[in-house]
DRENRO-282442 format. One record per residue: residue number from 1; residue in three letters; chain; x, y, z of N, C-alpha, C, CB in turn. Coordinates in nm, 4 decimals, padded with zeros to 6 digits, always signed. Glycine has a CB too. Layout:
resi resn chain n_c1 n_c2 n_c3 ca_c1 ca_c2 ca_c3 c_c1 c_c2 c_c3 cb_c1 cb_c2 cb_c3
NUM ALA A X Y Z X Y Z X Y Z X Y Z .
...
! end
This chain:
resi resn chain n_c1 n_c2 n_c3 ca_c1 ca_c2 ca_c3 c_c1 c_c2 c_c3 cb_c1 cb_c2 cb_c3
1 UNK A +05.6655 -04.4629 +02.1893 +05.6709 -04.5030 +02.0507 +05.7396 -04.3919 +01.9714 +05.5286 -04.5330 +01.9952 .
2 UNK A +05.8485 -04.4185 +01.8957 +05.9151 -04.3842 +01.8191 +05.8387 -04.3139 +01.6615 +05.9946 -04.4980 +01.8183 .
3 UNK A +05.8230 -04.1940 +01.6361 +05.7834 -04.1815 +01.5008 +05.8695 -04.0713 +01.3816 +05.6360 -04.1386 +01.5202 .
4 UNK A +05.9297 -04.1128 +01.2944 +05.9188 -03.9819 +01.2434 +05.8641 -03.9077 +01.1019 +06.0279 -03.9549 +01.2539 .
5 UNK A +05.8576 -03.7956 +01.1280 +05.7798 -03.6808 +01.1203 +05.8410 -03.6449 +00.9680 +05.8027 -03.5632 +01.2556 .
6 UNK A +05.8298 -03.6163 +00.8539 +05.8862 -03.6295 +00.7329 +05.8364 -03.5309 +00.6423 +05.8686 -03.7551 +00.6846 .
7 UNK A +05.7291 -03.4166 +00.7129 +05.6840 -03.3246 +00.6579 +05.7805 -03.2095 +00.6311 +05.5838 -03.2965 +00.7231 .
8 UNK A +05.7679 -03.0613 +00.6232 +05.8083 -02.9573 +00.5854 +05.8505 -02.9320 +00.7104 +05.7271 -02.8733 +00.5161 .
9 UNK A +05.9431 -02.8418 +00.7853 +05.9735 -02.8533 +00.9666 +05.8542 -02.7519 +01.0007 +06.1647 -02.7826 +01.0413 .
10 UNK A +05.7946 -02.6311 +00.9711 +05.6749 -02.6067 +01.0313 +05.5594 -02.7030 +01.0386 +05.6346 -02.5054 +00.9780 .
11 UNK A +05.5274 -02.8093 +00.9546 +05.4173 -02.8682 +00.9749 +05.4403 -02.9865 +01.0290 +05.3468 -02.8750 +00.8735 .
12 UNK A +05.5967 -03.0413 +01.0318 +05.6378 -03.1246 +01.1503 +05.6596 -03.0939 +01.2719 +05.7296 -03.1746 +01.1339 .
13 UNK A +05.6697 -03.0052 +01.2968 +05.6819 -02.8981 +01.4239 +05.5132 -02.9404 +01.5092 +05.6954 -02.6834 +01.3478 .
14 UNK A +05.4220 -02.8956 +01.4050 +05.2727 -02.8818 +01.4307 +05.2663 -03.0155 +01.4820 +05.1673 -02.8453 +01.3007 .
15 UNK A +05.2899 -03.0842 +01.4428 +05.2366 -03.2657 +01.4584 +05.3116 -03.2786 +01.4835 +05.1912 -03.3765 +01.3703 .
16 UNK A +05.4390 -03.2522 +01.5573 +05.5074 -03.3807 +01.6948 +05.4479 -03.2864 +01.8469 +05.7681 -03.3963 +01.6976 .
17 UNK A +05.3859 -03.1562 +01.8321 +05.3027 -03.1143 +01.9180 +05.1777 -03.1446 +01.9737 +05.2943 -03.0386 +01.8915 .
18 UNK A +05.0974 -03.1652 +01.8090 +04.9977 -03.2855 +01.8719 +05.0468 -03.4260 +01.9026 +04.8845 -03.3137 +01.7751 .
19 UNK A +05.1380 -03.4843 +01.9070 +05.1474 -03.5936 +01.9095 +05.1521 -03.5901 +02.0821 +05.2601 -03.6481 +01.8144 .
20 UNK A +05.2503 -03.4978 +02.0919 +05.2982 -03.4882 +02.2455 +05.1644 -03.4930 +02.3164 +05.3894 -03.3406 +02.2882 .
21 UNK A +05.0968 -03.3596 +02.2512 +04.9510 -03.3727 +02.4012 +04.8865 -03.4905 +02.3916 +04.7995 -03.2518 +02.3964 .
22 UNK A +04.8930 -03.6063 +02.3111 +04.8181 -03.6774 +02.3019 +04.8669 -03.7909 +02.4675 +04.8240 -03.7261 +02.1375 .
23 UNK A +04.9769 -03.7680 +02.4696 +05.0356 -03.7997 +02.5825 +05.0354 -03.9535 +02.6021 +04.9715 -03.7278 +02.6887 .
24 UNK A +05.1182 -04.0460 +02.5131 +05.0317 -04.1594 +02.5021 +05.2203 -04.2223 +02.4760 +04.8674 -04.1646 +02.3537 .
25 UNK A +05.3087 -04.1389 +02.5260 +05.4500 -04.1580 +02.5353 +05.5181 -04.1661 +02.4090 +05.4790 -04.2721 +02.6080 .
26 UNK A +05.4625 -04.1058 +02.3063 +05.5237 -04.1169 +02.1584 +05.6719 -03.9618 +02.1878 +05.3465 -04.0687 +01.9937 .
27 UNK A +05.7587 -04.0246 +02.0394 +05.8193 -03.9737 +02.0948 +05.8862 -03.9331 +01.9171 +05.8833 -04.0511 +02.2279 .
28 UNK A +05.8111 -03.7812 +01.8762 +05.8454 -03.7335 +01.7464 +05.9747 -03.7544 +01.6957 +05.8248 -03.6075 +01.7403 .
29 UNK A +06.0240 -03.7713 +01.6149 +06.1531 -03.7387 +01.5462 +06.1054 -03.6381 +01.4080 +06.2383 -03.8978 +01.4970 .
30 UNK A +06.1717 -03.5376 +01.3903 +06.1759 -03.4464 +01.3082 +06.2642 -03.4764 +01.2016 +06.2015 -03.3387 +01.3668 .
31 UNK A +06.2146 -03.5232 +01.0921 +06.2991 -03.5539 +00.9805 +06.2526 -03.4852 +00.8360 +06.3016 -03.7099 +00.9697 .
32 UNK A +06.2745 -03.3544 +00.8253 +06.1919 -03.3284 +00.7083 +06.2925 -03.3361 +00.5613 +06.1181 -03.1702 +00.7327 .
33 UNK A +06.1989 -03.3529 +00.4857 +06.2522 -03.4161 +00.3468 +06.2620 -03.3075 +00.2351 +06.1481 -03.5374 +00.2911 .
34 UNK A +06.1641 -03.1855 +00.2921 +06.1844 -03.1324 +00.1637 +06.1972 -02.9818 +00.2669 +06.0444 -03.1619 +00.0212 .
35 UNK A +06.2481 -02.8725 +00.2065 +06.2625 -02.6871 +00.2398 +06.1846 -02.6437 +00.1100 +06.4614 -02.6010 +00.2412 .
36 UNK A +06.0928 -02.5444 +00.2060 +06.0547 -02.4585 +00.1366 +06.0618 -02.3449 +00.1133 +05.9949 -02.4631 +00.1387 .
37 UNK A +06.0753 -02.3000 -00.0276 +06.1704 -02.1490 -00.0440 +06.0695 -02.0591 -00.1374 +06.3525 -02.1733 -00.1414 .
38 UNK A +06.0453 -01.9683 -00.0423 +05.9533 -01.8729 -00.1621 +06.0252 -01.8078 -00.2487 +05.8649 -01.7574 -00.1084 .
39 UNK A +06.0011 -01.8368 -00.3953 +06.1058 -01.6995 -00.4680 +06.0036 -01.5364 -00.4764 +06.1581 -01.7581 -00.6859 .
40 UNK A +06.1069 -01.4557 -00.4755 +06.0683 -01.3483 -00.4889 +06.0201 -01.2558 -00.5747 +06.1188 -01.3218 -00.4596 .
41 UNK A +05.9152 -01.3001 -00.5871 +05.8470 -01.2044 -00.7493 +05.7756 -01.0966 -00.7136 +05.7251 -01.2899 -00.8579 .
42 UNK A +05.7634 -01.0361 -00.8577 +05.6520 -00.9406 -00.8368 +05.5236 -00.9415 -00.8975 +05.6917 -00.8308 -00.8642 .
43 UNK A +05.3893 -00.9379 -00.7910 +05.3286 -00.9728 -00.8366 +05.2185 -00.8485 -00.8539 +05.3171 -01.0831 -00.7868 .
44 UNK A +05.1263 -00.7814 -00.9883 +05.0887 -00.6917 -00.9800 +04.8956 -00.7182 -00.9888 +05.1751 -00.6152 -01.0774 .
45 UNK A +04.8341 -00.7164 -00.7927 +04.7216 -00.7810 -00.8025 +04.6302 -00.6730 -00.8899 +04.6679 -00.8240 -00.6557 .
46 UNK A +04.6670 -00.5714 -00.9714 +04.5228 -00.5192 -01.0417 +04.4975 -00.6363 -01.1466 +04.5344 -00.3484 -01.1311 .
47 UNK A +04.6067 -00.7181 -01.1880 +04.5844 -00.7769 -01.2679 +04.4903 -00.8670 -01.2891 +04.6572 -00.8026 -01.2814 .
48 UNK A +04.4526 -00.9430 -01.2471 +04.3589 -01.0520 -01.1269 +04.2458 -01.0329 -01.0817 +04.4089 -01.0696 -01.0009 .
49 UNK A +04.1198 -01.0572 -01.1186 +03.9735 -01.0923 -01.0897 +04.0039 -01.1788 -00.9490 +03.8882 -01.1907 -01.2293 .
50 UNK A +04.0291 -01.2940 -00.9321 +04.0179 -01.4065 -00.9060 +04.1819 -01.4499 -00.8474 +03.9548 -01.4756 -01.0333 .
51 UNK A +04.1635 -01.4769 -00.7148 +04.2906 -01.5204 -00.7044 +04.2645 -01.6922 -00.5713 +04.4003 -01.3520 -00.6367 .
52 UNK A +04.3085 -01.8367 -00.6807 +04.2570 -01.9098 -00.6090 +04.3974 -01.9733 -00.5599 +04.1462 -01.9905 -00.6737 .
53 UNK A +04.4062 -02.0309 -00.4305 +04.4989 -02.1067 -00.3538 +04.4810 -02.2643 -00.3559 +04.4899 -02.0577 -00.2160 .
54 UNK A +04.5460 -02.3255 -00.3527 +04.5232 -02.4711 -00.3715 +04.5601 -02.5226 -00.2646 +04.5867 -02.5361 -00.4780 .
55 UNK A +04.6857 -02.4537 -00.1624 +04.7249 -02.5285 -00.0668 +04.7654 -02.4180 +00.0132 +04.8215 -02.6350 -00.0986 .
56 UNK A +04.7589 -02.4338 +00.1719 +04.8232 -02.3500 +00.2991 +04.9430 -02.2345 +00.2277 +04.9154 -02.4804 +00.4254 .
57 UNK A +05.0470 -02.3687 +00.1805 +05.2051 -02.3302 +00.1397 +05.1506 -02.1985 +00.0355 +05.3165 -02.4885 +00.0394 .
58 UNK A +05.0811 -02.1855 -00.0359 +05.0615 -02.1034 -00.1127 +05.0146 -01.9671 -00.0846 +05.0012 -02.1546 -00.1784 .
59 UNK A +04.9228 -01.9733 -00.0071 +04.8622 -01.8855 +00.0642 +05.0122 -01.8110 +00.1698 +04.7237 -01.9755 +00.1506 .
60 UNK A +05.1081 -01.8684 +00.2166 +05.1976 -01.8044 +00.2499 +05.2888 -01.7302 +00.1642 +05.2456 -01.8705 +00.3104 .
61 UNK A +05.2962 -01.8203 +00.0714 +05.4020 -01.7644 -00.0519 +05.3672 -01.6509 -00.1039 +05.4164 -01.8510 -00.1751 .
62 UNK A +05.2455 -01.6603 -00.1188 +05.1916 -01.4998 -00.2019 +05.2383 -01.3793 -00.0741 +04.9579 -01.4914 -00.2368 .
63 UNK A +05.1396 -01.4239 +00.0250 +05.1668 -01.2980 +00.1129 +05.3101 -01.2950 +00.1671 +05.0665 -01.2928 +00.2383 .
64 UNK A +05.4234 -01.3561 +00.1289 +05.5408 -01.3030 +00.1561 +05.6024 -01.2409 +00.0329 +05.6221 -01.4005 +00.2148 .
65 UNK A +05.5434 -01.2145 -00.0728 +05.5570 -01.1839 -00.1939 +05.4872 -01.0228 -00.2068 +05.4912 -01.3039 -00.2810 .
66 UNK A +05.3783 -01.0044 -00.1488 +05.2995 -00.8096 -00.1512 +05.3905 -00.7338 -00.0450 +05.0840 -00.7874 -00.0718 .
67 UNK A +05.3725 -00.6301 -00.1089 +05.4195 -00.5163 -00.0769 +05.2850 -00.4360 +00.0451 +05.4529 -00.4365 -00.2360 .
68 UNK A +05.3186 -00.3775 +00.0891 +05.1842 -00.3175 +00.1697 +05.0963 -00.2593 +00.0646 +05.2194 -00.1913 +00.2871 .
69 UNK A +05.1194 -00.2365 -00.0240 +05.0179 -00.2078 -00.1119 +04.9042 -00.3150 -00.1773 +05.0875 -00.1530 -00.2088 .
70 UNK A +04.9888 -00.3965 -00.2128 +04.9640 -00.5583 -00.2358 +04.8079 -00.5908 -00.1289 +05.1395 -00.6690 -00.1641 .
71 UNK A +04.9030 -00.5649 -00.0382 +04.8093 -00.6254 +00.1335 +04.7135 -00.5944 +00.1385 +04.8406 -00.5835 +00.2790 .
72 UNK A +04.7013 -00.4514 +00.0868 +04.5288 -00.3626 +00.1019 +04.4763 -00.3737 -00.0169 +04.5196 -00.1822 +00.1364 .
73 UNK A +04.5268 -00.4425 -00.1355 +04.4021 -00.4776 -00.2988 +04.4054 -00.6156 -00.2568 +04.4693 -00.4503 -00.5152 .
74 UNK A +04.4735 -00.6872 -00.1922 +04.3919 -00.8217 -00.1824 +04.2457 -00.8514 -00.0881 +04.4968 -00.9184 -00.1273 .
75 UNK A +04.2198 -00.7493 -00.0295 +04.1386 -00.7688 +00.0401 +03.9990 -00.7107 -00.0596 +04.1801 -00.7073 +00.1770 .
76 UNK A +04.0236 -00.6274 -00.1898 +03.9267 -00.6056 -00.2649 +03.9179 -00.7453 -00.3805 +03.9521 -00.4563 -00.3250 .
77 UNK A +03.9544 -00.8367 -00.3755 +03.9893 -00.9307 -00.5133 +03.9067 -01.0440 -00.4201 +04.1959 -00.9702 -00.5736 .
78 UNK A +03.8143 -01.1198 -00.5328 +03.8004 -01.2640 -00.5078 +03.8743 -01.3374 -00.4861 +03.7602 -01.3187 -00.5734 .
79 UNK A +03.8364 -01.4314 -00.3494 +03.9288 -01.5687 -00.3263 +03.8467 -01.6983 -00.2949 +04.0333 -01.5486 -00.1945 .
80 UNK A +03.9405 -01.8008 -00.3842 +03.9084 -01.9207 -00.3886 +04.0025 -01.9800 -00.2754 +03.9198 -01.9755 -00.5292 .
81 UNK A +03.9301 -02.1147 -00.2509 +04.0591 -02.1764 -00.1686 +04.0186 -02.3380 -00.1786 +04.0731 -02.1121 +00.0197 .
82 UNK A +04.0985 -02.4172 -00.2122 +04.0464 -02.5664 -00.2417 +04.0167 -02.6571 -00.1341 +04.1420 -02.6399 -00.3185 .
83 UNK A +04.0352 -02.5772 +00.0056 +03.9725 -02.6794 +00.0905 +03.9879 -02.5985 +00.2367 +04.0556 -02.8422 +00.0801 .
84 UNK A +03.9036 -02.6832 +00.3191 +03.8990 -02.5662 +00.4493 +04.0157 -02.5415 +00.5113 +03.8096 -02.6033 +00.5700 .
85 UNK A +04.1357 -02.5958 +00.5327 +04.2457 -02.5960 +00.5852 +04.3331 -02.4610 +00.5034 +04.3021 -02.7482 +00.5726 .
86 UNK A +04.3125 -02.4817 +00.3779 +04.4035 -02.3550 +00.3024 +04.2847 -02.2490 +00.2885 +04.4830 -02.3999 +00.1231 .
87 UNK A +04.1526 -02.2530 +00.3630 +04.0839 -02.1141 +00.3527 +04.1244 -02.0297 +00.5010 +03.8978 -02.1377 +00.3331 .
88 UNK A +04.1241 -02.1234 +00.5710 +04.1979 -02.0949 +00.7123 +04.2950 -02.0389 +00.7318 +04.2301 -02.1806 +00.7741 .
89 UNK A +04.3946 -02.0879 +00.6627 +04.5250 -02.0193 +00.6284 +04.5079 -01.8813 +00.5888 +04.5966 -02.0885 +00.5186 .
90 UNK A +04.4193 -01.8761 +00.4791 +04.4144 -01.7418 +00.4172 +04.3183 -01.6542 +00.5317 +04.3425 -01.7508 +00.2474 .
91 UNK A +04.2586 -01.7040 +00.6132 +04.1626 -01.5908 +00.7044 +04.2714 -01.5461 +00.8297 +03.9904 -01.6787 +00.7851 .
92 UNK A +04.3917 -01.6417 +00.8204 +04.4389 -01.5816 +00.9515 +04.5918 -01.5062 +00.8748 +04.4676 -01.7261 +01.1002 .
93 UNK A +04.5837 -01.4826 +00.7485 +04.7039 -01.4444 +00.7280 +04.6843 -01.3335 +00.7087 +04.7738 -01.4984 +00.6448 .
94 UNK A +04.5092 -01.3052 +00.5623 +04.5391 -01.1958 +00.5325 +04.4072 -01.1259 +00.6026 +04.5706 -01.1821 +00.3813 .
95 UNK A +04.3570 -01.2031 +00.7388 +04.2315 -01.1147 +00.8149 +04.1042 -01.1085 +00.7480 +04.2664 -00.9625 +00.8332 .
96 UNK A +04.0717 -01.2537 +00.6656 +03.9513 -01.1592 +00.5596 +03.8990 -01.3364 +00.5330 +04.0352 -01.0234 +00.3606 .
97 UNK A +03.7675 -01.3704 +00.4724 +03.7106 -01.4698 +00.4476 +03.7484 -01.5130 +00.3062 +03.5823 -01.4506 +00.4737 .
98 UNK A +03.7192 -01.6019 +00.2639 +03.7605 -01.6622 +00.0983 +03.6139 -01.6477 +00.0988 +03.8494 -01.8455 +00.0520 .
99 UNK A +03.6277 -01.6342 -00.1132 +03.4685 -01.6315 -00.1591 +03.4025 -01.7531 -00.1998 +03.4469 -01.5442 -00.2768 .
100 UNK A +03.5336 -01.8616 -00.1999 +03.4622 -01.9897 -00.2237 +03.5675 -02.0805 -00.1859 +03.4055 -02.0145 -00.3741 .
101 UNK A +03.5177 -02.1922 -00.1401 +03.5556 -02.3243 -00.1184 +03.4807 -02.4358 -00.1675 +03.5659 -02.3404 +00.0027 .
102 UNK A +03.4742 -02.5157 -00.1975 +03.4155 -02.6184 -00.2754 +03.3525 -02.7184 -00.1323 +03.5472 -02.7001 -00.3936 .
103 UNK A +03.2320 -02.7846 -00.2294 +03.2118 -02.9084 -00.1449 +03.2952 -03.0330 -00.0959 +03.1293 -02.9583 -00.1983 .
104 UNK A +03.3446 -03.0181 -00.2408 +03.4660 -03.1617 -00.2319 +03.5896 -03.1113 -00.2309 +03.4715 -03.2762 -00.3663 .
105 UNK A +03.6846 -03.1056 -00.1697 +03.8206 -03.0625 -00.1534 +03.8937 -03.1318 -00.3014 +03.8889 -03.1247 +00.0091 .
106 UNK A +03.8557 -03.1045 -00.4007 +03.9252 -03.1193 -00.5137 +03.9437 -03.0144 -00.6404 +03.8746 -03.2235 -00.5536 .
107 UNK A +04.0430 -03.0405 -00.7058 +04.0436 -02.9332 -00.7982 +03.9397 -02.9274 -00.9304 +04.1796 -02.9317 -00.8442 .
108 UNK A +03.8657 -03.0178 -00.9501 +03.7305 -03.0249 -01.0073 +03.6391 -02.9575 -00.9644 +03.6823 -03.1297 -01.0061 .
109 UNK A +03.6015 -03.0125 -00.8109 +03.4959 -02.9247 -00.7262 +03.5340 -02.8187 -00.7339 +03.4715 -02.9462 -00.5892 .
110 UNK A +03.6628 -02.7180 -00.7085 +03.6591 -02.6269 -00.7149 +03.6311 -02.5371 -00.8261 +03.7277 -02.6224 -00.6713 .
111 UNK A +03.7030 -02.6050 -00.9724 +03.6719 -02.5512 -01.0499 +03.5062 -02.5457 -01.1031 +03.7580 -02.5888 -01.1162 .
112 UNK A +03.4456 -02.6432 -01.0626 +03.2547 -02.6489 -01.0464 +03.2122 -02.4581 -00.9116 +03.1917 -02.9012 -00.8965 .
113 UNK A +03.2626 -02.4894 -00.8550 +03.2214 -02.3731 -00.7815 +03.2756 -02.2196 -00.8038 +03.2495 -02.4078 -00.6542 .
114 UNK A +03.3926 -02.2416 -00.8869 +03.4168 -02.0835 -00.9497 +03.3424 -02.0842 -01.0856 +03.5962 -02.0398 -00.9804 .
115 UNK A +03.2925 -02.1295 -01.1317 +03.1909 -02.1364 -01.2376 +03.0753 -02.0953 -01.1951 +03.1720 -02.2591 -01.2918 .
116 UNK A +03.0592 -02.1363 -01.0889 +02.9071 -02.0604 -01.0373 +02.9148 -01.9116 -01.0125 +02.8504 -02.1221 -00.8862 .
117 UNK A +02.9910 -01.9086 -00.9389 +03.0821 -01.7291 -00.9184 +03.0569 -01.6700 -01.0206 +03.2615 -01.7103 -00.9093 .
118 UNK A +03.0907 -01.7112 -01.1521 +03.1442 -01.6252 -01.2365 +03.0604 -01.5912 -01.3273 +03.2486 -01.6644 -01.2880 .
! end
């Protein structure tokens, strides 16, 4: 079976891999629709209590954005993350746990659970 794949090419990459082990003769096509381009800012984390992620993509963008200096105050700063998939992201990027994730993977819930934080 013929499918294609219409995500970002790393996360189409990811899923025509699972598709493969599923082993069930599918047969990915890689068609992605959109590139993603981090721009290059500067970002200065003393500024920042609180630094929350909403999605994976984000959680990359920042950390291709610090400086090694950057790298070692994020690990002193609160982190939010709106759902378990982008807290994941952030534990394997920047080595360290988020301080909150919400019950409901929404940006309500989340904003209900940094209220409690704070």
């Amino acid at each position: 079976m013929k499918v294609i794949i219409t995500r970002p090419l790393e996360q189409g990459m990811e899923f025509a891999n699972l598709l493969k082990k599923e082993g069930k003769d599918f047969e990915p096509i890689l068609l992605p629709t959109l590139e993603l381009i981090y721009n290059s800012i500067t970002i200065d984390i003393d500024k920042y209590d609180w630094i929350v992620f909403t999605s994976p993509r984000g959680v990359k963008g920042l950390f291709k954005n610090l400086d090694e200096e950057g790298l070692k105050k994020i690990k002193k700063k609160k982190i939010g993350a709106i759902g378990i998939e982008t807290a994941r992201e952030f534990e394997r990027t920047f080595n360290r746990e988020v301080d909150v994730v919400p019950k409901e993977y929404t940006a309500e819930s989340l904003l209900e659970s940094l209220k409690e934080e704070i």
